[in-house]
C-alpha positions, -999 to 999 in steps of 0.1 A, spaced: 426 -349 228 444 -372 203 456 -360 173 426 -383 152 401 -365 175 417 -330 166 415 -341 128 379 -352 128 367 -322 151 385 -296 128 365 -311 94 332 -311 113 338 -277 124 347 -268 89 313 -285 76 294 -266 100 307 -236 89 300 -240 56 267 -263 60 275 -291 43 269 -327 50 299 -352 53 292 -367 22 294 -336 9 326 -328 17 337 -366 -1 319 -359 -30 338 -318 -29 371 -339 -22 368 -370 -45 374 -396 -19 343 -428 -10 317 -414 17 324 -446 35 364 -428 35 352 -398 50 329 -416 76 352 -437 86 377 -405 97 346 -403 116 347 -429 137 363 -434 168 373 -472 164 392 -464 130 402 -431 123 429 -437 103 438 -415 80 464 -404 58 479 -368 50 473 -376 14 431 -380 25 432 -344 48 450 -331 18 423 -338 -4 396 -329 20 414 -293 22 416 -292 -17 375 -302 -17 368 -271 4 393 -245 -11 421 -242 19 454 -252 28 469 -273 48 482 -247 65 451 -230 72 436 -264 85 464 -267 106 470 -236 119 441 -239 155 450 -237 188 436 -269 193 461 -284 172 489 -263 189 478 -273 218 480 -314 212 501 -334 237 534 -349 225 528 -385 208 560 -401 219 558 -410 256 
């Protein structure tokens, strides 16, 4: 699993938790729905630390505690 997979998985797992939509989490975050979306799919993905931070602050936790998974400890080194 790639490290933009991880990412996406983690804030869908999160909105599932909580039941919310993804727009929901934008509008929680003050980011576009089309920036959220877009972390969404698999040709793009790109997104910054500054957007995940402000995806955490939308739904009241850390970085740390979005972070802190196994599946994240468990992510394969990116330098090859």
């Amino acid at each position: 699993m790639s490290v933009k997979d991880a990412v996406a998985n983690r804030f869908l797992e999160i909105c599932k938790q909580r039941n919310i939509k993804i727009n929901e989490l934008a509008n929680l975050s003050g980011v576009t729905a089309s920036t959220a979306y877009s972390m969404l799919d698999e040709k793009r993905r790109d997104i910054s630390i500054v957007t995940i931070k402000k995806f955490c602050d939308g739904l009241d936790i850390t970085l740390g505690e979005f972070f802190s998974t196994p599946e994240f400890d468990a992510l394969e080194q990116e330098i090859k």
